[in-house]
C-alpha positions as CSV (number, residue, x, y, z in Angstrom):
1,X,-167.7,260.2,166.5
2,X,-167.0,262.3,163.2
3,X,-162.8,263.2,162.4
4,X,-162.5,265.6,159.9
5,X,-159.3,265.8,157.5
6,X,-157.7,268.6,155.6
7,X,-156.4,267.4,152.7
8,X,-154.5,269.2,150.3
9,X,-155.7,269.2,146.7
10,X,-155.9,272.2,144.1
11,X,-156.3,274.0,147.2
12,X,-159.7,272.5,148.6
13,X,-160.3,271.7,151.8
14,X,-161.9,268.1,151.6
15,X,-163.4,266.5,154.8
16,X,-163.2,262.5,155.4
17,X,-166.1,261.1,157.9
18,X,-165.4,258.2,159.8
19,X,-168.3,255.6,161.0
20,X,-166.3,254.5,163.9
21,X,-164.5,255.9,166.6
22,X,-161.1,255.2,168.1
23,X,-162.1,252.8,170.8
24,X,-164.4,251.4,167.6
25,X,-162.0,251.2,165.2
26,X,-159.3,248.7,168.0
27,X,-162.3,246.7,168.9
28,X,-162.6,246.3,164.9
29,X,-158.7,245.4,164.3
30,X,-158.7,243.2,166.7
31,X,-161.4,240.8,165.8
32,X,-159.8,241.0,162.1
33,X,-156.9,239.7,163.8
34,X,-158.3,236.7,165.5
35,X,-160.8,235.7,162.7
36,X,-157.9,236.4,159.7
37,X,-160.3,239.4,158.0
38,X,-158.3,241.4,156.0
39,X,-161.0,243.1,154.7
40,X,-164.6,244.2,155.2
41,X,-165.9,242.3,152.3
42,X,-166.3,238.6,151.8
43,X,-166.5,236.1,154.1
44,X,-163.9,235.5,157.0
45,X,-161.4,232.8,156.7
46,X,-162.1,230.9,159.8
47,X,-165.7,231.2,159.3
48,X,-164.8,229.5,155.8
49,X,-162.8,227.2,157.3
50,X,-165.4,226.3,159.4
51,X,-168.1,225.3,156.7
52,X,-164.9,223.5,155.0
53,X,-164.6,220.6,157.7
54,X,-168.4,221.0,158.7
55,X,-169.2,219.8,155.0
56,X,-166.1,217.2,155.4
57,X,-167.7,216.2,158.7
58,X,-171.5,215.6,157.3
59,X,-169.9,214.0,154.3
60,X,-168.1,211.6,156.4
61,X,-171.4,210.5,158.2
62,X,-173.3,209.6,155.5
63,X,-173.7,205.9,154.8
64,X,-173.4,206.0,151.3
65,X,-170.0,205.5,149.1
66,X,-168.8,208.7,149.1
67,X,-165.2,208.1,149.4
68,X,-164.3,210.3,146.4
69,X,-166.4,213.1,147.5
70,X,-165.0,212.6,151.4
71,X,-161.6,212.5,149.6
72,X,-162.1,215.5,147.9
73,X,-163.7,217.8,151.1
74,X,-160.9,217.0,153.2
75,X,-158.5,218.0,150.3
76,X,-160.8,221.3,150.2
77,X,-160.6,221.4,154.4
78,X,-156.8,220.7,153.9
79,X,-156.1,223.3,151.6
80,X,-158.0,225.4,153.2
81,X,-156.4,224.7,156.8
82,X,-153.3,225.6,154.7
83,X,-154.4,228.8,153.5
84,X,-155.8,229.8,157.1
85,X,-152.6,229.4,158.8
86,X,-150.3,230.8,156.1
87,X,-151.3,233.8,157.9
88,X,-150.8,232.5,161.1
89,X,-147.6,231.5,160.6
90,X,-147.1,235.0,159.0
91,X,-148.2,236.8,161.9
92,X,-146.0,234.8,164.2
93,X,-143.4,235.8,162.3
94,X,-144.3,239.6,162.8
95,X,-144.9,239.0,166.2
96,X,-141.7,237.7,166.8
97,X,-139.8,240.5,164.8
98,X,-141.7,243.0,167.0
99,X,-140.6,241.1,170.4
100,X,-137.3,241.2,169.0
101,X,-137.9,244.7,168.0
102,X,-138.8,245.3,171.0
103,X,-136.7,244.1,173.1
104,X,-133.6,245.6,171.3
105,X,-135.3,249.1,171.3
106,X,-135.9,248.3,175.0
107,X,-132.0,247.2,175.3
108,X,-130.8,250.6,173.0
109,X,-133.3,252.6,175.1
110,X,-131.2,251.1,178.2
111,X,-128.0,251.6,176.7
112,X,-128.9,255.4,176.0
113,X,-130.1,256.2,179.3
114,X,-126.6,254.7,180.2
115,X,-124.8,257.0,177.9
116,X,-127.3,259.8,179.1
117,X,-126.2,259.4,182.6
118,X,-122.3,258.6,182.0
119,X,-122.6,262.4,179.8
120,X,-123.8,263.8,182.4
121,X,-121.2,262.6,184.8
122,X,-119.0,263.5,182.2
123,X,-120.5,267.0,182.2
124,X,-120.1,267.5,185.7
125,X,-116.7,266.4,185.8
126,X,-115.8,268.7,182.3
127,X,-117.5,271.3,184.9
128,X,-114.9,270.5,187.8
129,X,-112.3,270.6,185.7
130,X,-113.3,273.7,184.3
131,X,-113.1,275.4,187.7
132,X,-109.9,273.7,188.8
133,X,-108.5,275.2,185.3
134,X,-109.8,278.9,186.0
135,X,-108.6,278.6,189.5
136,X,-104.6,277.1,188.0
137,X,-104.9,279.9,185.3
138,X,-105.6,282.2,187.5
139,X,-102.3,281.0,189.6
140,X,-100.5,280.6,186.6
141,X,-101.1,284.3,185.9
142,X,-100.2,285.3,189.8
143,X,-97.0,283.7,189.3
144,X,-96.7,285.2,186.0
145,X,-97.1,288.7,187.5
146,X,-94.6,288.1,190.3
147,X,-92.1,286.8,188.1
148,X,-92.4,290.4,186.1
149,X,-91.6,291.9,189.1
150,X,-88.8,289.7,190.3
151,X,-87.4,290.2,186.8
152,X,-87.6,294.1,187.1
153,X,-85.5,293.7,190.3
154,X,-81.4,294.0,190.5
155,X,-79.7,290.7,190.2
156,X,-79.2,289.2,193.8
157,X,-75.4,289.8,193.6
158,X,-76.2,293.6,193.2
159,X,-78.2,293.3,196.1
160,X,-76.3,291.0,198.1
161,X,-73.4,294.3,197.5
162,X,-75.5,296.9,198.2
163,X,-76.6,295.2,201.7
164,X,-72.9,294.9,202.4
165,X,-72.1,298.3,201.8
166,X,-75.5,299.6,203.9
167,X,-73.8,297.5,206.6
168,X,-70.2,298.8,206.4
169,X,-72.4,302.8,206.4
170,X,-74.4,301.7,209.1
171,X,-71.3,299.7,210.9
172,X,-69.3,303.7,210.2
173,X,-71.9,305.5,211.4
174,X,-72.5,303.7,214.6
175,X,-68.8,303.5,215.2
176,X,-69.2,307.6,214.8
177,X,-71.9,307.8,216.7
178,X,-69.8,306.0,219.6
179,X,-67.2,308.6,218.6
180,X,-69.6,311.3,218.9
181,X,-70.8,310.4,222.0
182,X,-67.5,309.9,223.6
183,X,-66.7,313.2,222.3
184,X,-69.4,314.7,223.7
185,X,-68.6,313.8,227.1
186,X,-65.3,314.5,227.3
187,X,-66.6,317.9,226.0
188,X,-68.9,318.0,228.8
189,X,-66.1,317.0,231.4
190,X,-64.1,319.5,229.8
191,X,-67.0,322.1,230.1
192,X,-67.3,321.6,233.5
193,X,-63.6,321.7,234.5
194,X,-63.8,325.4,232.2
195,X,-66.8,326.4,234.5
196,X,-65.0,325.3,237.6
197,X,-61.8,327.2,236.7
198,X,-63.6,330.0,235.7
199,X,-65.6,330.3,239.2
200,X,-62.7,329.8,240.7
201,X,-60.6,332.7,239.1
202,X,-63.6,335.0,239.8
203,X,-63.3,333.9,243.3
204,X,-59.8,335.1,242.7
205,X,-60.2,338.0,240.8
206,X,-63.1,339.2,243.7
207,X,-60.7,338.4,246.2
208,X,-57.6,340.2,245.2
209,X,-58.8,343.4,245.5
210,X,-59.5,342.8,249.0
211,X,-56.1,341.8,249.8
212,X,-55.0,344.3,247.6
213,X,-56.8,347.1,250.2
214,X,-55.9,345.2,253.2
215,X,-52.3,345.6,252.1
216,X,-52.9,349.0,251.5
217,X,-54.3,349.7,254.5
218,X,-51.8,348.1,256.5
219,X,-49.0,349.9,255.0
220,X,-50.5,353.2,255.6
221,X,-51.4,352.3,259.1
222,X,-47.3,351.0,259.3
223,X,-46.3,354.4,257.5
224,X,-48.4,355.8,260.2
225,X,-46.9,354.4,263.0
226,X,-43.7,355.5,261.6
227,X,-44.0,358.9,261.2
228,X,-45.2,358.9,265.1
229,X,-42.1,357.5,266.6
230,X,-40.2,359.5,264.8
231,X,-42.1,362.8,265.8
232,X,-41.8,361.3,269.7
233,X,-38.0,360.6,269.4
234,X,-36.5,363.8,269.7
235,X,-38.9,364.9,272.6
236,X,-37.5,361.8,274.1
237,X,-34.2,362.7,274.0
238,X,-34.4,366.2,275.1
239,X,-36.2,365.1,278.4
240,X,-33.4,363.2,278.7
């Protein structure tokens, strides 16, 4: 698997071929990690110290006096044991640091989601608030606007006066309209009486006349009667 990478310089494009690909390249780290190979030259240090105690080993088994040449290989095997786990004890260290590492970036990533859900309780309750604040504004302004008009309104003594007085007109006029109403009765009594007096004069005035030419009558029919006897009396007297 080829990579290619752009990299800048006096404006050329220069491409960088890789043998080995990503699974490749892992496979690769990880065996330089177990066998301590830095690099991809020389020999590998356990392979190294592997012919160290290998030569210590054969040197030990041979019969002759070598005990300044056995002394010597397992200074070399030693020493080289040494250098071998220099590293080790390196990449303990490294591996501890990154479980540390890890495990506060693990705590911190805990202690953010914390703070990430506490702000967003916080948020909603900013939001709550926020609407409970509109909604008391909104009273406050109510109020506001009803005080205005209470303001704008007579004093309460002024009104408490005027009431009184619209009683005292309102007690006057009733007590005239009980007046007026009495009034008007009697005025209607007194109507009816004029009616009844006037029917009964016409009564009278139709009626006089009457007795008026019934008296007439009767004195002409008396006058009458008079002038007879005395036109008979004489007559009378002579037969007599």
């Amino acid at each position: 698997m080829l990579k290619t990478r752009k990299v800048a310089g006096r404006g050329d494009a220069i491409s960088s071929h890789y043998a080995f690909g990503q699974l490749e390249d892992d496979t690769i780290i990880k065996h330089r990690l177990l066998t301590r190979t830095t690099t991809t030259r020389g020999e590998p240090p356990l392979k190294k110290l592997q012919k160290k105690f290998t030569s210590y080993a054969l040197e030990i088994e041979k019969d002759a006096d070598n005990s300044n040449d056995c002394e010597r290989l397992a200074k070399a095997f030693l020493q080289e044991l040494t250098t071998f786990e220099l590293p080790l004890l390196k990449s303990k260290a490294v591996i501890d640091a990154n479980l540390r590492e890890k495990e506060n970036f693990n705590e911190l990533k805990a202690e953010i989601n914390r703070q990430i859900i506490q702000a967003e309780d916080d948020i909603e309750d900013l939001k709550k608030q926020l609407e409970e604040s509109k909604v008391e504004r909104q009273h406050k302004e109510e109020c506001e606007t009803i005080r205005k008009l209470i303001a704008m309104q007579p004093p309460r003594s002024e009104t408490q006066k005027v009431l009184t007085d619209l009683e005292k007109e309102i007690a006057l006029l009733e007590a005239e309209n009980i007046s007026g109403s009495r009034t008007l009765e009697l005025r209607k009594k007194q109507f009816a009486l004029l009616l009844h007096v006037v029917d009964e004069l016409q009564n009278t005035i139709e009626e006089e006349p009457r007795s008026l030419m019934e008296e007439m009558r009767n004195a002409m029919e008396d006058h009458k009667n008079g002038i007879e006897d005395a036109s008979c009396g004489p007559d009378a007297m002579a037969v007599d």
